[in-house]
N, C-alpha and C positions, 0 to 999 in steps of 0.2 A: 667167727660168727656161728660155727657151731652150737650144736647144742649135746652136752652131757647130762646122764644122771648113774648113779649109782643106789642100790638096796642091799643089805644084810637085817637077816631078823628070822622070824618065824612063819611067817608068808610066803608063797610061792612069788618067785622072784620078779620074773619073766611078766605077768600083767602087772604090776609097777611099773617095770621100767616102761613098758610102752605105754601105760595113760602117764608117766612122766615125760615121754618125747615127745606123746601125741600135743602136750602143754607148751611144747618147746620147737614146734617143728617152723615157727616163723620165722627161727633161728638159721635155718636152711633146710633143704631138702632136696639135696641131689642124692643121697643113698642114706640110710638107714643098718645099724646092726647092733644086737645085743649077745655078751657070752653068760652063760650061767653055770654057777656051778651045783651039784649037788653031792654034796660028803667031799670023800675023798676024791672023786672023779675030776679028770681034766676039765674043764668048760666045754661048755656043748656051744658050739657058734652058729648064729644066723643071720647072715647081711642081706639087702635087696636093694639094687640101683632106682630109685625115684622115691618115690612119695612114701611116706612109712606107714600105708596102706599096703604096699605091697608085700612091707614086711608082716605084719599082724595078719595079713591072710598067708605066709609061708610058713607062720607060727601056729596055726591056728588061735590067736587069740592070746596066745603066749602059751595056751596050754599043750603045748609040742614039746616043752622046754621045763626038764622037771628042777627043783632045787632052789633054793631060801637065799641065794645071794651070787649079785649078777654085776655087771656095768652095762652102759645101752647110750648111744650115738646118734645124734642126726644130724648129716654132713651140709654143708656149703662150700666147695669145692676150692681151693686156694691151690695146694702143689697136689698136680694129678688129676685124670680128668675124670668126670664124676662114673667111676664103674663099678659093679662089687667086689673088684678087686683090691682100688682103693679105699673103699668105704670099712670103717671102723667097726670092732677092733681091730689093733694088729697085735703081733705076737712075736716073741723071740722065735730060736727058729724049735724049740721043741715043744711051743706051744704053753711054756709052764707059767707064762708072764703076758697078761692082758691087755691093753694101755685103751682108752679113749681119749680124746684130745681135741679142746678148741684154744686155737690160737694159731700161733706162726713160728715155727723154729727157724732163726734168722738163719744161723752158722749152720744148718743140715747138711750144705754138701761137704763141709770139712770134715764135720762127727760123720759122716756115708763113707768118705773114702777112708778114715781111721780105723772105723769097723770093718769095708772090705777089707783093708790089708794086714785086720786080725781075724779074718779068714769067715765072719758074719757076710749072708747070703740076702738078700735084700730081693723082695716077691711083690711091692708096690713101689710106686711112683711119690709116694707120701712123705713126708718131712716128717711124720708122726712115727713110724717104723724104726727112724734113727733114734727114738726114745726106748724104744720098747728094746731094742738091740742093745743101748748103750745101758740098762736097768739091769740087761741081761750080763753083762762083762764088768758093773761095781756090786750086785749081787754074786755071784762067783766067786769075785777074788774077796768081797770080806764077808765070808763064813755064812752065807745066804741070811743072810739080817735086811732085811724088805727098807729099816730105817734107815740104815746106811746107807745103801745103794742110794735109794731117794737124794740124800743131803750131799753126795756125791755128783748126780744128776745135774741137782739146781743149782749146784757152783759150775758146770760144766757146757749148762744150755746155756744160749742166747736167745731172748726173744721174746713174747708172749707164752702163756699156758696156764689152762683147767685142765688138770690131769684127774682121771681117775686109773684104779690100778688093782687088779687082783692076782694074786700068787699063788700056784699050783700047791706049794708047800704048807701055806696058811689059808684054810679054809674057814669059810664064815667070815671071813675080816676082808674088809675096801680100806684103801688108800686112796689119798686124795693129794693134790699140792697144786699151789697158785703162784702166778704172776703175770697180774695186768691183765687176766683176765678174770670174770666175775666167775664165782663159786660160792657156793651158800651150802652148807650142812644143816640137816633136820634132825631132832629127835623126837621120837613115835611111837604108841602103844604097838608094839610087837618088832621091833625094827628101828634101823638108823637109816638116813640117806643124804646123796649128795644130787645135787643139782646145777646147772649152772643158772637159774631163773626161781623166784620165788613161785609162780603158777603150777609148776612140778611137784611139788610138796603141798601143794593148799589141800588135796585130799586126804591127807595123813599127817598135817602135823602144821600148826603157828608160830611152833618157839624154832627159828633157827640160829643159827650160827655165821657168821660174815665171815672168809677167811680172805686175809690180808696178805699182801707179796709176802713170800717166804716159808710162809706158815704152810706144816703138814696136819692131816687128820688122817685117824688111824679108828675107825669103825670095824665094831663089831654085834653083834646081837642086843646087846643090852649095854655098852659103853661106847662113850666120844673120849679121846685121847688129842691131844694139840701139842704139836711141837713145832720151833724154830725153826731158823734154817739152819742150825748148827746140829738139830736133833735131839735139845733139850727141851723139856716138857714145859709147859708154858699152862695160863687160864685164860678161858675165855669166858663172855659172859652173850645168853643169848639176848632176842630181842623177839617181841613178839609182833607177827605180822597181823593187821586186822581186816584185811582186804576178806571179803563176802565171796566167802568158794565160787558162788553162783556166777560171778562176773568172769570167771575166766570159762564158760561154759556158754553156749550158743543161747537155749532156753527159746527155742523156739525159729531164733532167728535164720533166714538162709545162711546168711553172711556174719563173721563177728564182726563186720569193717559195718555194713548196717546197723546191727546191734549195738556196737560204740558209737557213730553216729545219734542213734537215741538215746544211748546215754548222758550226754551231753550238757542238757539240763540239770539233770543230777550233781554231775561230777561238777560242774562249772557253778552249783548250788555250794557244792561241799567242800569245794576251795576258798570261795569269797566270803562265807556266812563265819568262819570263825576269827577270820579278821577285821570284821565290821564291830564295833560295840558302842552304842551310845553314840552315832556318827560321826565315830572316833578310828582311825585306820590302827589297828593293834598287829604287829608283826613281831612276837618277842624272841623270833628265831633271829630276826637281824642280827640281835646284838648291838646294835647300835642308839648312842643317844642322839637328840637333837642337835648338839655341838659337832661330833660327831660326822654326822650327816651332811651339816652345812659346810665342814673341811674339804669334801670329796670335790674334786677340782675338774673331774673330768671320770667317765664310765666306759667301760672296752664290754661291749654284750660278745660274745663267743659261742658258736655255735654250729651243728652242722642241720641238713635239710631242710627240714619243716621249721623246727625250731631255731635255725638262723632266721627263718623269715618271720618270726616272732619278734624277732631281736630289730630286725627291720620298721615291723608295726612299734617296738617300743622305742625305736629312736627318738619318730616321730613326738611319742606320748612326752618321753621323757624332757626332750628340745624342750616343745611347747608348754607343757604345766610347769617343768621345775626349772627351766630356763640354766638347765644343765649341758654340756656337751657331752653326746655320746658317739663311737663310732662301732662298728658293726664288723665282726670280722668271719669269715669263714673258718673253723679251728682249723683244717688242714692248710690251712693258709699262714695265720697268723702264728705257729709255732716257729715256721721257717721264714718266716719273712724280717728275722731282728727286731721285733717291733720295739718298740719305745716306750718304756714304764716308768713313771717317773712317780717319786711322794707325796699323795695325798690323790692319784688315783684309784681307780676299783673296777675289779673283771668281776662279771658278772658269766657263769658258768651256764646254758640252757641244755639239759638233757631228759629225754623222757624217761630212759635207762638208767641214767647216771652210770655208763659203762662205755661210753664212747669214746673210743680209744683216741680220737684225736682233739677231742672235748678235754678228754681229763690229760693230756700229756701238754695241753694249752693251761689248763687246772696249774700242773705242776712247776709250768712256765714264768706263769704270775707267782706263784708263790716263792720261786727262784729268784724274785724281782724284790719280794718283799712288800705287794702290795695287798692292799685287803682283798680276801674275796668269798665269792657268795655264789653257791649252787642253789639253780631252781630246777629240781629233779621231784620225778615222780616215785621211786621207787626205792623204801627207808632201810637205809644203811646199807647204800651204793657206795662205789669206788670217789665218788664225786660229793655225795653227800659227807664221806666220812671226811675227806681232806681237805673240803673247802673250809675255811675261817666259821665261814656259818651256811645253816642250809635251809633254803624255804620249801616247802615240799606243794607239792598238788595231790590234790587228793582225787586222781582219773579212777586209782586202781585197775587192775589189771589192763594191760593192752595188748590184744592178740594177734589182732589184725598188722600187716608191716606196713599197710600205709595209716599213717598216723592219723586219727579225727579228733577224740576227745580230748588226748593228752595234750594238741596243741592248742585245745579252745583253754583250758588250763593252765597253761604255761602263758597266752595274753592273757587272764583276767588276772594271774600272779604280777604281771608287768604291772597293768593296768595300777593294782594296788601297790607299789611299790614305787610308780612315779608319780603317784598321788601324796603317800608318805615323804617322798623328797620334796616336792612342792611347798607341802604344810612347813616342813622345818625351815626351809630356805626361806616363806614368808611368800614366795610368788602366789598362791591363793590363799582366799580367806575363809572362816570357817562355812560361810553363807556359802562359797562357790563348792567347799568341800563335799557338804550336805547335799548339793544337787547331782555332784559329780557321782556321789557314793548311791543315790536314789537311784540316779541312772544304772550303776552297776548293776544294782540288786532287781531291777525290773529283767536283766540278759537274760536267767533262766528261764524265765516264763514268755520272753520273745522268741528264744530261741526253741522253744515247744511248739509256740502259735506257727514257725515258718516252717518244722518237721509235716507240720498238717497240709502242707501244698507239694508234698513227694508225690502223689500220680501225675500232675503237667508237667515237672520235672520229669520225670518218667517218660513221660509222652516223647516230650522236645527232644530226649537224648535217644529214645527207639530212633532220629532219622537221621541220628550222625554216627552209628554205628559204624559206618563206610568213609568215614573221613580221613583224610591222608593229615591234613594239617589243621591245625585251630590253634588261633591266636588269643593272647589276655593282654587287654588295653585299662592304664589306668594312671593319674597322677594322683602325688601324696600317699597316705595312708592307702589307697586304693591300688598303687602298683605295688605295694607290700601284698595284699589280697592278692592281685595277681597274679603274681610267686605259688602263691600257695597253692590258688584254682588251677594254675598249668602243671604243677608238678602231683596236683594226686590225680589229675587226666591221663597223664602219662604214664605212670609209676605203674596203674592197674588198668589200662587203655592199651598200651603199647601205643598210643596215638600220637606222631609227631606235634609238640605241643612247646610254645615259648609265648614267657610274658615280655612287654614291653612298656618301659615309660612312655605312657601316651603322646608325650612332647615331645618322642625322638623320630618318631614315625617317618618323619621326612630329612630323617636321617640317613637313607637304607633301607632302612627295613618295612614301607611300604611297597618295595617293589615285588616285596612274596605275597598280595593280595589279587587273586585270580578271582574269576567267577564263581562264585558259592562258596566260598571262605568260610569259615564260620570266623567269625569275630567278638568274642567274650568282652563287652567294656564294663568293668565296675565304677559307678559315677555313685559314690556317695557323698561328697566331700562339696558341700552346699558350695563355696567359694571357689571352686572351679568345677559346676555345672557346663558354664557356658563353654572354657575351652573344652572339654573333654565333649561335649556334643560338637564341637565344631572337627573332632577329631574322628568323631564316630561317621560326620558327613564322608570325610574324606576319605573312608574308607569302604563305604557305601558305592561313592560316586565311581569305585575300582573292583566294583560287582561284589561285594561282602554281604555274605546275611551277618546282620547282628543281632546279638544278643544282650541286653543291659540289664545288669542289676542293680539298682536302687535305689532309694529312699522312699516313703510312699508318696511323698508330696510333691514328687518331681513330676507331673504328669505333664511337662512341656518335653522330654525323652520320646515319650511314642511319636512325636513326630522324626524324628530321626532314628529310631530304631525298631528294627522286625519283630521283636517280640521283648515285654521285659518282666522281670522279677522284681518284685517291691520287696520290700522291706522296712519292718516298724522304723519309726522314728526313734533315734538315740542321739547322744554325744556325737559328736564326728570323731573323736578320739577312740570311740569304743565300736565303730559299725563293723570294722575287723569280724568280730564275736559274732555278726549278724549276716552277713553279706557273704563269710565263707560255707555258711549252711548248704544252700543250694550250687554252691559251687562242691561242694562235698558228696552233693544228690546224685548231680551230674555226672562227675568221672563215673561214683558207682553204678549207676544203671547206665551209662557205655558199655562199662569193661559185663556186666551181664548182660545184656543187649547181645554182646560178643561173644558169648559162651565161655568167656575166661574161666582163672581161677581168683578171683578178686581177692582173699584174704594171702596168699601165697603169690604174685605174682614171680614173674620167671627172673633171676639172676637176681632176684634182692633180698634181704635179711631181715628183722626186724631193727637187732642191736648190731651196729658193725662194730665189737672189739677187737680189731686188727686192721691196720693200717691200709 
């Protein structure tokens, strides 16, 4: 879950790379370091343990750091604890060999003790160092060739890696090499670069380059070079990214977790409007015809976090309109669990990244099975995009923030669309019920604008839970899907002990953690179960709870059973998802600032986890 980048070219190197980490730093941020080189001189190194603030004032800015072509790190700490001693680069032991590195070296301690008892000295706690050592021992023995060594390497490691790599001997030129982790190569007026995120390069450059398991790149000033894992030269072809520099940039905002939050409208604009035509659902990324579609016997949604709990709201969607079976798996779950794939199935993939490493190794799973399948990723020509069957994309653009807001209001209105599409062909709605359904859709942006406009009483209500040990999320149906979501971005940027609950278990258990002044989250949107879910909000009342309700506007029999409530426009009840987790979004974030946090960085979490 690291973050790399790499620059060669005619620029000074060293401010690259750090407004490339600074792009990347939601990647992790226990330590920070960039080497640079200039001419023939060894690389000049700079690490700093925490934030890669600490490093950009060690550097002055980068300008401490002279020379046109560098590598630069930001760590999230895996093997070794986050110090600058661990923190990247590392180096063989005479310095003449660079390495930065996201991922996981499985077999490190067998390549550690191989190189100890060839007589290699080891000065960090890192699995990354066994790279840079073991570069340094197939560089040597075949005639110092950077490409051999490499293709030696990759049949050697076990595990994940974005490598980058520069050589004491070969100045101006970056090496790059992948597996299972994402990596993307730029080309740029004055310079080449590597990255591990497209955000990194949106200030220099659109046309990148994907590179796939095995594949090396061999950057220099004015050329991109591509080779296999065997070391022969290969083509690529690039792709141009069209994401808006501006969105990966604050522009005002305290917060980008804010700032994506208001995006929302937009982005949930600019996912649904080019599938609507003529109140007609157009998806010609499926792939799929109406025969097709009516084969599929059963759907496995896959997924981890936020966007598991997508998959959850699209269960729902999916049961009810296209009178489909779907079930719901967590990826780190379902790859080990043996699951059961059978002909005329379909996995459906949910990644915001399209790099999550237990999303795409479930990806891999299905495709081992032989059954159709389809990524709904944000991010064009991901690891998941490339190897699914077919790929729907959302069009969030950039997301910086680690706790997710827009990309997951983007990933349900893709759902949304997509078991609307099963519906129609299966014949369970008709085009009358289509046209209302699709009305409704297209009204969410502009609801979802009208409910950003009640962020100061949000504000307000969350200023006096600042101090809260615990808070609960109560909900049935579609609403304990919302629930999921409201408790996990409380938490994630709250540090606030926080769990949702199916409203109907409550007396299960789990009302006996309701003490005097509880706060108690009930989302009640779901018109045909009003009545139990207030009779469950009593119950929780009567065991000293403040509650809190959010829903519907028309529900106004709610205030008598709860302390304070949030309305929200009138929709589908298929769709209030889209609506209802607004101010549940409010919430966590003006908590976690209430609290003086770091809201877009919270502590021990990543944005993209590719590694296991």
């Amino acid at each position: 879950m690291c973050g790399i980048v790499g620059f060669t070219g005619t620029q000074q190197a060293a401010p690259i790379l750090l407004n490339g980490l600074s792009k990347l730093e939601y990647r992790g941020y226990d330590s920070a370091g960039i080497a640079v080189r200039d001419g023939e001189r060894l690389a000049q190194v700079v690490k700093a343990k925490g934030r890669l603030g600490n490093l950009i004032e060690k550097t002055d800015e980068g300008k401490a750091l002279i020379g046109t072509c560098g590598i630069g790190h930001t760590r999230w700490a895996t093997h070794g604890e986050p110090t600058e001693a661990n923190a990247h680069p590392h180096f063989n032991e005479d310095r003449t060999i660079a390495v930065v590195h996201n991922g996981i070296i499985e077999n490190y301690l067998k390549l550690r003790k191989l190189l100890t008892d060839r007589g290699y000295t080891f000065r960090s706690e890192t699995d990354t160092e066994v790279v840079a050592h073991l570069l340094d021992y197939y560089y040597n023995k075949y005639d110092k060739d950077p490409l051999t060594a490499l293709v030696k390497v990759i049949h050697r490691v076990e595990g994940s890696y974005a490598l980058g790599i520069i050589f004491a001997d070969y100045p101006g030129v970056v090496y790059s090499v992948r597996k299972d982790s994402p990596l993307i190569v730029g080309k740029a007026e004055g310079g080449n670069l590597i990255a591990s995120d497209v955000p990194a390069v949106l200030k220099y450059t659109r046309d990148v380059y994907f590179i796939e398991n095995g594949e090396i790149a061999r950057l220099t000033e004015d050329k991109i070079e591509f080779f296999n894992v065997d070391g022969e030269a290969i083509e690529k072809q690039s792709k141009h990214i069209d994401w808006d520099i501006n969105a990966a940039e604050k522009n005002g905002y305290e917060h980008f977790m804010l700032k994506e939050i208001y995006e929302q409208p937009k982005a949930v604009k600019d996912t649904i409007s080019p599938r609507i035509k003529d109140n007609q659902i157009v998806i010609e990324e499926l792939g799929m015809t109406d025969d097709e579609i009516r084969a599929i016997k059963k759907i496995h949604i896959i997924a981890c976090g936020s966007a598991y709990h997508t998959g959850v709201t699209a269960k729902y969607v999916f049961e009810g309109l296209a009178r489909i079976p779907v079930e719901v798996d967590l990826a780190s779950e379902f790859r080990y669990r043996n699951p059961i794939l059978e002909d005329g199935e379909m996995v459906i993939i949910v990644s915001q990244s399209g790099e999550t490493a237990d999303s795409l190794a479930a990806l891999r799973l299905a495709k081992e099975h032989g059954v159709r399948t389809l990524g709904i990723v944000n991010v064009v020509g991901s690891s998941i995009a490339r190897e699914a069957d077919n790929v729907m994309y959302t069009w969030a653009g950039p997301e910086i923030a680690v706790a997710t807001t827009k990309a997951y209001s983007c990933q349900l209105v893709a759902e949304y669309l997509l078991a609307l599409k099963f519906a129609q062909a299966r014949g369970t709605i008709n085009q009358e019920q289509l046209t209302e359904y699709l009305h409704e859709i297209e009204m969410l942006p502009n609801q979802i604008e009208s409910l950003l406009g009640n962020r100061e009483r949000i504000q307000k209500f969350a200023n006096r839970y600042v101090a809260a040990k615990d808070v609960f999320f109560i909900g049935r149906g579609i609403d304990y899907a919302i629930s999921l979501e409201g408790s996990l971005k409380l938490k994630e940027i709250s540090y606030i002990h926080s769990e949702a609950y199916a409203a109907g278990e409550l007396k299960h258990g789990t009302i006996s953690l309701i003490e005097d002044g509880t706060l108690v989250t009930a989302v009640v949107t779901q018109e045909d179960l009003y009545k139990k879910t207030i009779s469950n909000i009593v119950e929780v009342k009567t065991r000293g709870a403040y509650v809190l309700a959010v829903t519907n506007e028309d529900n106004l029999e709610i205030e008598k059973a709860a302390d304070s409530v949030i309305y929200i426009p009138k929709t589908n009840s298929y769709f209030t998802n889209s609506l209802a987790i607004i101010p549940l979004q409010l919430f966590g974030y003006y908590v976690s600032v209430g609290k003086g946090l770091d809201v877009d960085k919270p502590r021990n979490l990543a944005k993209s986890v590719t590694v296991e």
